[in-house]
mmCIF file of the N, C-alpha and C atoms, coordinates in Angstrom:
data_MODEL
# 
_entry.id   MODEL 
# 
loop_
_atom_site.group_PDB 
_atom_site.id 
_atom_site.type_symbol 
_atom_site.label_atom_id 
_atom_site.label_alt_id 
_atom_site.label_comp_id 
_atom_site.label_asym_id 
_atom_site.label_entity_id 
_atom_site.label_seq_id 
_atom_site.pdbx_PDB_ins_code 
_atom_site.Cartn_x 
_atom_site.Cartn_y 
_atom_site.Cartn_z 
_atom_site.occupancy 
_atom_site.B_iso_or_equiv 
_atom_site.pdbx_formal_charge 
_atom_site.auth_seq_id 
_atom_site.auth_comp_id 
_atom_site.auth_asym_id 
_atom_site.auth_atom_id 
_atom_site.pdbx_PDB_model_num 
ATOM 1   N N  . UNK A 1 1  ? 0.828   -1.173 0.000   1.00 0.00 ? 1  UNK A N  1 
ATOM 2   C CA . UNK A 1 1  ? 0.000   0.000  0.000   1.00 0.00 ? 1  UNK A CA 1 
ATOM 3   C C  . UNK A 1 1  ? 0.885   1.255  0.000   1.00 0.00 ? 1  UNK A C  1 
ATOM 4   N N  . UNK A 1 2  ? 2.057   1.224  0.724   1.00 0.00 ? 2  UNK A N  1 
ATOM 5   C CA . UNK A 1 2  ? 2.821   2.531  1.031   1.00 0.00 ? 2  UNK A CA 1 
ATOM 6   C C  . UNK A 1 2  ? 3.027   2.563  -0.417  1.00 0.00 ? 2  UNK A C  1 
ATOM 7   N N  . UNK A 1 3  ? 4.090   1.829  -1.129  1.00 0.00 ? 3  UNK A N  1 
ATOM 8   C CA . UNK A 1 3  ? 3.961   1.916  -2.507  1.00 0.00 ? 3  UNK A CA 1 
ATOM 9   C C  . UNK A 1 3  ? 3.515   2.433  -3.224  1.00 0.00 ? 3  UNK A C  1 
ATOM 10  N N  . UNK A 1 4  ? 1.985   1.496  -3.308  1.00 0.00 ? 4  UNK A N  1 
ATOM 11  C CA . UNK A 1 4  ? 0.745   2.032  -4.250  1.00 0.00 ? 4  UNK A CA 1 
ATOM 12  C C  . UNK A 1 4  ? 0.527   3.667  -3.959  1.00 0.00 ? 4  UNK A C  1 
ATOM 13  N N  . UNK A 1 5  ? 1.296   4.485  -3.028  1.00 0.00 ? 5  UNK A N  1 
ATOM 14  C CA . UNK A 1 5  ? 0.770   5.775  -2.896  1.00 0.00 ? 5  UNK A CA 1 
ATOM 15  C C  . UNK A 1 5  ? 2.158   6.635  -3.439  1.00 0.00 ? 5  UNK A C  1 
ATOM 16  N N  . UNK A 1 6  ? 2.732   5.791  -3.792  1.00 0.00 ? 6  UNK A N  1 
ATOM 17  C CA . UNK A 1 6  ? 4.273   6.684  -4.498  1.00 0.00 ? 6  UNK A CA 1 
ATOM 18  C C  . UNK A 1 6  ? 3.920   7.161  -5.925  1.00 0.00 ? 6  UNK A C  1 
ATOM 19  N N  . UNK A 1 7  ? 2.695   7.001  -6.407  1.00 0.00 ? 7  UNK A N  1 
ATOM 20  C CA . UNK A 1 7  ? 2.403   6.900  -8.045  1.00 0.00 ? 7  UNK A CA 1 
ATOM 21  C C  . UNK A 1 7  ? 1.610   8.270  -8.003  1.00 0.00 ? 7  UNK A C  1 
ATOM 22  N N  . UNK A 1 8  ? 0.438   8.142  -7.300  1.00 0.00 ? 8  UNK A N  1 
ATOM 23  C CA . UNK A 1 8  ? -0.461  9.274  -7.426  1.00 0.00 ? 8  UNK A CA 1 
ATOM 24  C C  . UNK A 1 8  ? 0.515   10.166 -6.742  1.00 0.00 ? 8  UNK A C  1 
ATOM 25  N N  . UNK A 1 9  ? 1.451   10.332 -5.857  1.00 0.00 ? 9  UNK A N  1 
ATOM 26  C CA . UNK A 1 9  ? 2.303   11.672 -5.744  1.00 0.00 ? 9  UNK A CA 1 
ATOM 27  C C  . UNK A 1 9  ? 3.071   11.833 -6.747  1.00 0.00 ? 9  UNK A C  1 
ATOM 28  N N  . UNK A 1 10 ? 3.548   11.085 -7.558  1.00 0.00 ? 10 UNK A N  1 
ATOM 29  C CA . UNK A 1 10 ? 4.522   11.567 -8.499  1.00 0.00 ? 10 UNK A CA 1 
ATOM 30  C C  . UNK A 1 10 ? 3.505   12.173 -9.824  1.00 0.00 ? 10 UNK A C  1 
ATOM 31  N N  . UNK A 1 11 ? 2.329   12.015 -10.007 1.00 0.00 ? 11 UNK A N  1 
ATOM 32  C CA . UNK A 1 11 ? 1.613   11.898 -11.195 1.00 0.00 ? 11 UNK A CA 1 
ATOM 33  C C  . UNK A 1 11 ? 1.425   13.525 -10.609 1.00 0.00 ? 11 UNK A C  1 
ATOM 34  N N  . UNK A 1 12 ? 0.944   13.575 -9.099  1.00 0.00 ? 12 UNK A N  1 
ATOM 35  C CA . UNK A 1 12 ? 0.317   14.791 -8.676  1.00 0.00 ? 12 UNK A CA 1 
ATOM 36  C C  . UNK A 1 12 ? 1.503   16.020 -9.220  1.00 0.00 ? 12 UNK A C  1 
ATOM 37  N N  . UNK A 1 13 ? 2.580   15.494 -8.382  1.00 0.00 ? 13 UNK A N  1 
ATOM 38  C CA . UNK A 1 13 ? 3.991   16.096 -8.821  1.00 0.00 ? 13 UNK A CA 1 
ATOM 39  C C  . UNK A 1 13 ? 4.148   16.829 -10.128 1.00 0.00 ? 13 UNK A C  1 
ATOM 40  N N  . UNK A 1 14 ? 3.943   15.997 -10.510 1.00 0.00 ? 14 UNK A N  1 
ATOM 41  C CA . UNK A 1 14 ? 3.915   16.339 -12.727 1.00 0.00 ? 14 UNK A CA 1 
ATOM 42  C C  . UNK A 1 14 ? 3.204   17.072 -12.678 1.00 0.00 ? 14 UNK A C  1 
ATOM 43  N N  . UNK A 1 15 ? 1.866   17.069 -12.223 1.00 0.00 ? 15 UNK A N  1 
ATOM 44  C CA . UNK A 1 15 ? 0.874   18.209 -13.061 1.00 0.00 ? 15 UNK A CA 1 
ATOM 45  C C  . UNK A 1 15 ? 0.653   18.839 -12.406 1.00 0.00 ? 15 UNK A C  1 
ATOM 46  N N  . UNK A 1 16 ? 0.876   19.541 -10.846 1.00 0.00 ? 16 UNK A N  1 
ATOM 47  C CA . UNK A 1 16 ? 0.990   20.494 -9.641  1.00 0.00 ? 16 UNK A CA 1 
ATOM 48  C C  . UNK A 1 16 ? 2.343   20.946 -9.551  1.00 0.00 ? 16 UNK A C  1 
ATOM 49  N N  . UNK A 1 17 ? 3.715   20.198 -9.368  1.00 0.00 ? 17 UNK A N  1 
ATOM 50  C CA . UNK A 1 17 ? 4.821   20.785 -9.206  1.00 0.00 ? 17 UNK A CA 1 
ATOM 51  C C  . UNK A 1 17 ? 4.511   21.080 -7.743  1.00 0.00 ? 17 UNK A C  1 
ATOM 52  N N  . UNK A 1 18 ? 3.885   20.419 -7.216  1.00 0.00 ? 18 UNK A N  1 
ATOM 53  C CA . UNK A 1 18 ? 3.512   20.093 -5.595  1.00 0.00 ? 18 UNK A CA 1 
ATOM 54  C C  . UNK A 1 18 ? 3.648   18.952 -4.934  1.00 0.00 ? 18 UNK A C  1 
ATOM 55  N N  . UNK A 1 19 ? 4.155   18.570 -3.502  1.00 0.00 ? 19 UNK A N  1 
ATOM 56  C CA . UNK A 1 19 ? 4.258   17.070 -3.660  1.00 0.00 ? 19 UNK A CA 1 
ATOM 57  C C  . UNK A 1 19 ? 3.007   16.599 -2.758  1.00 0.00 ? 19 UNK A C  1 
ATOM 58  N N  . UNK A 1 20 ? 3.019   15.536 -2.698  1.00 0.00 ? 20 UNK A N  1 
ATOM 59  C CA . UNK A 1 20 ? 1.466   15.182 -1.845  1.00 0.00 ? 20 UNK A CA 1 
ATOM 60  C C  . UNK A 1 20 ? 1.801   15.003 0.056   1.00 0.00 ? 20 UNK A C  1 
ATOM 61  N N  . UNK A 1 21 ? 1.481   15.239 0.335   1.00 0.00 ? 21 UNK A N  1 
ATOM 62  C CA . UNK A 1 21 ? 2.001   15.612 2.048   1.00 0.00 ? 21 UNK A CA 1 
ATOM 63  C C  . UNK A 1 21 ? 1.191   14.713 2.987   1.00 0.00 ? 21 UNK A C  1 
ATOM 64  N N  . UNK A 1 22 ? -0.207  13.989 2.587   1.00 0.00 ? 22 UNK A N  1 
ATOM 65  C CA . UNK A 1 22 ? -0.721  13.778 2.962   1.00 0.00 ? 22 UNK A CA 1 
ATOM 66  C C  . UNK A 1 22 ? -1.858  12.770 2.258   1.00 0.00 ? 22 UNK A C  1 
ATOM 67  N N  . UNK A 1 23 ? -1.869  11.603 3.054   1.00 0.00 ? 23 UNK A N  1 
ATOM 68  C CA . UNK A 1 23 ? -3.206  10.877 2.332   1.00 0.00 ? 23 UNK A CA 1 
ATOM 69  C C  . UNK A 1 23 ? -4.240  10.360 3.250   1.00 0.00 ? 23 UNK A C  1 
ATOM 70  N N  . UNK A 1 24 ? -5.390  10.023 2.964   1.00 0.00 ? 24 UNK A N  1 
ATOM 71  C CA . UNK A 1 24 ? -6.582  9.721  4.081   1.00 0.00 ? 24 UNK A CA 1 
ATOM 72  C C  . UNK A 1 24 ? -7.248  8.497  3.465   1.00 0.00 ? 24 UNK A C  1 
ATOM 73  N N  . UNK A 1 25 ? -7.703  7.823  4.441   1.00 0.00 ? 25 UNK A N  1 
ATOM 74  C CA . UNK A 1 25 ? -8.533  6.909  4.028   1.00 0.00 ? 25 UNK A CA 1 
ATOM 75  C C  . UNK A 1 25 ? -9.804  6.749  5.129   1.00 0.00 ? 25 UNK A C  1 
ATOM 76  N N  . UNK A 1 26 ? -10.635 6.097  4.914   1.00 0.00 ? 26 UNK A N  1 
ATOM 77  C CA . UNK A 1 26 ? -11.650 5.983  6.197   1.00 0.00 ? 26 UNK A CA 1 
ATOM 78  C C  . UNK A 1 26 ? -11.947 3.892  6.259   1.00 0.00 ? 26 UNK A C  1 
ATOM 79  N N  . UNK A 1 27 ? -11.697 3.552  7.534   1.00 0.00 ? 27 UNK A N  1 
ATOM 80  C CA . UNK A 1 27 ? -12.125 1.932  7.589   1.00 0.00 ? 27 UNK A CA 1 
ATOM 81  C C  . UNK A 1 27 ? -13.667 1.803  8.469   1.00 0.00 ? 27 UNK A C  1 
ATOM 82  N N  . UNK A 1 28 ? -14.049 1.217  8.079   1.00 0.00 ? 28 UNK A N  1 
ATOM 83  C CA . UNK A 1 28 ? -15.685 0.966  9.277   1.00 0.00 ? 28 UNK A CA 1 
ATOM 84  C C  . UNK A 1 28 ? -14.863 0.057  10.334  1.00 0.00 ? 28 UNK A C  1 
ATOM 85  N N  . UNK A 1 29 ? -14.713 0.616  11.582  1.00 0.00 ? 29 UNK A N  1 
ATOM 86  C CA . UNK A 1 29 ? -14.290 -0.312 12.478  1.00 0.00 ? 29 UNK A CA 1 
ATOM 87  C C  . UNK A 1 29 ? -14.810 -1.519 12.713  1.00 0.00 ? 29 UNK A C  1 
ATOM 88  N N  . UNK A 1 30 ? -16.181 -1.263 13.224  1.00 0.00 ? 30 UNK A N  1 
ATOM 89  C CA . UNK A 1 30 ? -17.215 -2.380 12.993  1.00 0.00 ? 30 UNK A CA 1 
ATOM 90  C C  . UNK A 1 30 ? -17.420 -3.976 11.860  1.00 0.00 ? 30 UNK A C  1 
ATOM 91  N N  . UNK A 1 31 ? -16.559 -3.509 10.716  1.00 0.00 ? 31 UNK A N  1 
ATOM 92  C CA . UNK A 1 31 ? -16.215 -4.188 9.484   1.00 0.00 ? 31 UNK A CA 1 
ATOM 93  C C  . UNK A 1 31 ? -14.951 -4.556 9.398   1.00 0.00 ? 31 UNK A C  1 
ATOM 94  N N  . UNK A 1 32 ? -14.102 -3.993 9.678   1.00 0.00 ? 32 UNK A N  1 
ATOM 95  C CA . UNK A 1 32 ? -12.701 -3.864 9.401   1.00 0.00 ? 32 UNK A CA 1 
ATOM 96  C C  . UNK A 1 32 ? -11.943 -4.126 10.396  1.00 0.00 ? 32 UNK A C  1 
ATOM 97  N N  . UNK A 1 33 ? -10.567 -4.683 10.738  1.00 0.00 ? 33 UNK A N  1 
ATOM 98  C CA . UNK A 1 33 ? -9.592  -4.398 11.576  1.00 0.00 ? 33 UNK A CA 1 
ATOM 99  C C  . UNK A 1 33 ? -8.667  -2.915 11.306  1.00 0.00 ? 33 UNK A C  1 
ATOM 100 N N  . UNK A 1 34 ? -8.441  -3.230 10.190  1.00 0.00 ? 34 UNK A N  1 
ATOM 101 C CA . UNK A 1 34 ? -7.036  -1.983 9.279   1.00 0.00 ? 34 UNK A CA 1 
ATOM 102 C C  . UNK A 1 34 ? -6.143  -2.485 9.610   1.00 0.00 ? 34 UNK A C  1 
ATOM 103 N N  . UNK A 1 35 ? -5.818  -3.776 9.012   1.00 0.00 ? 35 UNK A N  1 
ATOM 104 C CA . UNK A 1 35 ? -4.579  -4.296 9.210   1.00 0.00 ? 35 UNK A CA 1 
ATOM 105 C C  . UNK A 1 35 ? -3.354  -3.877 8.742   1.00 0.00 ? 35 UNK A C  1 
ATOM 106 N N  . UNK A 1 36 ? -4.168  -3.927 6.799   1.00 0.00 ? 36 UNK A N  1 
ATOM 107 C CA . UNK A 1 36 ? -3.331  -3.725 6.090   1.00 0.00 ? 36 UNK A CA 1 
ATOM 108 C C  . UNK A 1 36 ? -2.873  -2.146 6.004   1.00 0.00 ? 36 UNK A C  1 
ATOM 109 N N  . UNK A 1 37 ? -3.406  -1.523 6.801   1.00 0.00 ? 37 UNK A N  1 
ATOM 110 C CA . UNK A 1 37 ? -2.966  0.220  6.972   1.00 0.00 ? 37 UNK A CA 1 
ATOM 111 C C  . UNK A 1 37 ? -2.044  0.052  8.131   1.00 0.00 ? 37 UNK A C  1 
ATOM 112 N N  . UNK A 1 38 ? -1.979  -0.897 9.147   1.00 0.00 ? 38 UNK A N  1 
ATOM 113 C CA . UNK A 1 38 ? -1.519  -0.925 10.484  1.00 0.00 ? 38 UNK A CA 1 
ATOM 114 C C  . UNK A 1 38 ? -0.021  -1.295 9.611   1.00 0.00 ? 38 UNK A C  1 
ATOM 115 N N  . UNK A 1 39 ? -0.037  -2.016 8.826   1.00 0.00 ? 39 UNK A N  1 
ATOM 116 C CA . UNK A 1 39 ? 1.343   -2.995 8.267   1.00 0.00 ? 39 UNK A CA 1 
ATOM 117 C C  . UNK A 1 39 ? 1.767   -2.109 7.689   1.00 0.00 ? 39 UNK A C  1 
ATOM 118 N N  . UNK A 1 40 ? 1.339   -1.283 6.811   1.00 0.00 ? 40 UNK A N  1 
ATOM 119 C CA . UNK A 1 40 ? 2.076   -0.173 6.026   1.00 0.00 ? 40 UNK A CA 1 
ATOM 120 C C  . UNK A 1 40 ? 2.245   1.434  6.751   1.00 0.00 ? 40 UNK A C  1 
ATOM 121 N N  . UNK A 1 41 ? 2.009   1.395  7.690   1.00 0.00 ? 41 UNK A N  1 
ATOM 122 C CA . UNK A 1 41 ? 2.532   2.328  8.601   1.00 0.00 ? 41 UNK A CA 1 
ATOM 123 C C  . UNK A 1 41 ? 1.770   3.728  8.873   1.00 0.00 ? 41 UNK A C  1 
ATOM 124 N N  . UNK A 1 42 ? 0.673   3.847  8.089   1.00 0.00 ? 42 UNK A N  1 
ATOM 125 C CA . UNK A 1 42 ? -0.319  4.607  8.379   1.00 0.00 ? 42 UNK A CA 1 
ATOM 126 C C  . UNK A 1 42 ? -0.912  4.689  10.055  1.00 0.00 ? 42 UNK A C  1 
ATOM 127 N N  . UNK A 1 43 ? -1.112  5.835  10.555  1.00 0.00 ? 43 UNK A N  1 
ATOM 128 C CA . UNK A 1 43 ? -1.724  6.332  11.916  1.00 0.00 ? 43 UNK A CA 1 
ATOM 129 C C  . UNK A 1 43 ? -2.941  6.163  11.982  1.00 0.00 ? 43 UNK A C  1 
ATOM 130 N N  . UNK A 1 44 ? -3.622  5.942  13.067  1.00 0.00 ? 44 UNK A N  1 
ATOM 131 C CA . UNK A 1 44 ? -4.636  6.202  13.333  1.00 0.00 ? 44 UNK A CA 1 
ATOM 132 C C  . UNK A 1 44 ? -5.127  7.630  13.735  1.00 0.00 ? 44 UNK A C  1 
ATOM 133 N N  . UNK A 1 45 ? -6.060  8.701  12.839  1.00 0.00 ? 45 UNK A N  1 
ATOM 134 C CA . UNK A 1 45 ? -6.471  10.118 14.078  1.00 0.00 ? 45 UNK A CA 1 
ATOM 135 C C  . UNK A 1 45 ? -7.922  10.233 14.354  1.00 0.00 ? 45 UNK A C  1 
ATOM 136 N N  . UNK A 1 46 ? -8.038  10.654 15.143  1.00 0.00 ? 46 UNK A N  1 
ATOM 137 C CA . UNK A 1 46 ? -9.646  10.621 15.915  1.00 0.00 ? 46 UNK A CA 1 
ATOM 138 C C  . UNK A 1 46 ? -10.289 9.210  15.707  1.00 0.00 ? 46 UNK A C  1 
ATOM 139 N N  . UNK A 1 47 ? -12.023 9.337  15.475  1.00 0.00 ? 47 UNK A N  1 
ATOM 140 C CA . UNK A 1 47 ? -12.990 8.281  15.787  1.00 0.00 ? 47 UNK A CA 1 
ATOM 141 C C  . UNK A 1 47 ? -12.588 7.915  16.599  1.00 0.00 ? 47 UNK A C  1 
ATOM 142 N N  . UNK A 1 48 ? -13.491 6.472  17.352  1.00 0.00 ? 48 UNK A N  1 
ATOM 143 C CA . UNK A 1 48 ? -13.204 5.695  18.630  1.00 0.00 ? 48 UNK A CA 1 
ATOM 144 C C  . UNK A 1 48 ? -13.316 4.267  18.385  1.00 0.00 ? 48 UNK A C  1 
ATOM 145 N N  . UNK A 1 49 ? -12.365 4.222  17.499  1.00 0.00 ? 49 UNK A N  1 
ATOM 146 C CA . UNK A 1 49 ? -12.015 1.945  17.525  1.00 0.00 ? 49 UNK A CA 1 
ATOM 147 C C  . UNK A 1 49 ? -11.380 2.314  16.174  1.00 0.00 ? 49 UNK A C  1 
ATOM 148 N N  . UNK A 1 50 ? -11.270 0.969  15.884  1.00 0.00 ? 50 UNK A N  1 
ATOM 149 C CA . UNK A 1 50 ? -10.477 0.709  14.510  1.00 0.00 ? 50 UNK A CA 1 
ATOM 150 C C  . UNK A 1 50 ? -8.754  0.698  14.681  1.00 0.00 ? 50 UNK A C  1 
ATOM 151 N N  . UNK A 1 51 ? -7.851  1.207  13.584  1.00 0.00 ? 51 UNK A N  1 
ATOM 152 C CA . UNK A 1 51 ? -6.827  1.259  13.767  1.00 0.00 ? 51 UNK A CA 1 
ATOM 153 C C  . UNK A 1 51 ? -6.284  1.884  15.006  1.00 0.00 ? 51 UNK A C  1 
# 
């Protein structure tokens, strides 16, 4: 996943000449663990459960 997010910054890069600083995602705790966000090194901020 960390990876998969090296593409859309470089693409952003090209056509902004900006780099990407930041990415978000949302998991349903209730549904989800967020493993695969836990493994690739993504934080958890706010809500209450999940990652």
């Amino acid at each position: 996943m960390k990876l998969m997010l090296g593409r859309p910054s470089q693409d952003w890069q090209a056509a902004w000449h900006h780099p990407v600083a930041l990415a978000g995602t949302f998991v349903d705790p209730q549904r989800y663990q967020g493993t695969a966000y836990q493994v690739s090194g993504w934080s958890r901020l706010g809500g209450n459960g999940g990652l």
